[in-house]
N, C-alpha and C positions, 0 to 999 in steps of 0.2 A: 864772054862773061856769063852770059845762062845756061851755057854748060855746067860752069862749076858751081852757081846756084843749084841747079838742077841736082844736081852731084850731092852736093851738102845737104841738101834737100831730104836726098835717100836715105845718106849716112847714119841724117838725123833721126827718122822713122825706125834704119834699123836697130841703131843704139836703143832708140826711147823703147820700142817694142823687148829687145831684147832684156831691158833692164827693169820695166814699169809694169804694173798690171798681175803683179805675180804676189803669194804671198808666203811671208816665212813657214816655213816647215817645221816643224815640233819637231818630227821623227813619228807622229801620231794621225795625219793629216790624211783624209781620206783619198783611197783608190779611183783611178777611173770607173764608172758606172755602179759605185759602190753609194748606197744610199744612206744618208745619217740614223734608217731606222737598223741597220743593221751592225751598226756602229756603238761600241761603249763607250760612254763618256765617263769619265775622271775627274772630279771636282779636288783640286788640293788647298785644305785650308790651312794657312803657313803662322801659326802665332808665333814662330819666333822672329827674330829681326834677320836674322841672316836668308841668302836664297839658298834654295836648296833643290840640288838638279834630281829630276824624278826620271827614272828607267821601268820599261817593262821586262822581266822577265818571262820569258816565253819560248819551250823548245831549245832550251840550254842555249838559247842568245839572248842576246843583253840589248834592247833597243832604246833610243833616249825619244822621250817623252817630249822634254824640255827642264825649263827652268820655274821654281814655284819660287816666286821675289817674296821677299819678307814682308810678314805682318800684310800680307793679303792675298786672295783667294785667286788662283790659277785654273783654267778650265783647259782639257786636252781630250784629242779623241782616240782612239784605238781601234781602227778596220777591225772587223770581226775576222776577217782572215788570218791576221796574226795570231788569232785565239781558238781560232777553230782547232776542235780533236785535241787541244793539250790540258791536259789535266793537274800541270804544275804549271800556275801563274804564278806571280807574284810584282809586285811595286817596289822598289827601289830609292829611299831615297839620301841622296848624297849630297850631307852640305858643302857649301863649297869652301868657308874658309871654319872645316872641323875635317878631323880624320874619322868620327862619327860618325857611320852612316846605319841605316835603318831598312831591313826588310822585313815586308808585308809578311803577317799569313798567308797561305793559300788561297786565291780567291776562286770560287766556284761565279761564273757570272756567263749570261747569255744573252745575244741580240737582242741591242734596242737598250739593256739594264744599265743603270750608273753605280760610279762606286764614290764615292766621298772618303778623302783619308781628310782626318787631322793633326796634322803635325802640331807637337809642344815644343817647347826650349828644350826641354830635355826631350828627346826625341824617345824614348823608353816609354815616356806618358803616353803615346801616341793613340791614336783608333781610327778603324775602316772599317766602313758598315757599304753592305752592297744592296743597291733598290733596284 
């Protein structure tokens, strides 16, 4: 019998280890050894009710961000790696129950800076300002 105590024991630690302690991934979520000063942060402010999934573009790929929930503000971050050397960024965003979706300008931005979009109802109203 303290064999399979013992056993169930492990089991347990390996599950709990494997499954606990970890945290969701945006698609934005910083690199190993990668420090938050080098890091751009994303502030998405959502006035409308619907979510709306946000993507970077970056180097003609498409990376997902995450989700900005309606009628409130979303924070995400963006490794400066994905940004380094490309000169066509841009933010993406795509509601999820509209065929609607909305790209950024260009954004010129550099380690450590934040961008702030604000999303409208009508997503056309919209504005991104970068600090």
């Amino acid at each position: 019998m303290p064999r399979l105590s013992s056993s169930s024991l492990i089991l347990l630690l390996v599950v709990s280890s494997a499954c606990g302690g970890g945290q969701a991934d945006s698609g934005g979520s910083l690199g190993a050894g990668e420090s938050d000063d080098s890091a751009v942060s994303v502030q998405v402010i959502n006035h409308d009710f619907n979510d709306v999934v946000v993507y970077l573009n970056a180097s003609g790929r498409r990376h997902r961000l995450g989700t900005a929930t309606g009628k409130k503000t979303s924070s995400f971050s963006i490794p400066w790696r994905r940004l380094e050397g490309d000169r066509d960024v841009h933010l993406l965003a795509d509601p999820i129950s509209s065929e609607q979706a909305l790209t950024s300008d260009s954004l010129q931005v550099t380690p450590g800076q934040s961008v702030v979009w604000t999303l409208q109802p009508q997503l056309v109203g919209s504005s991104i300002s970068v600090f």
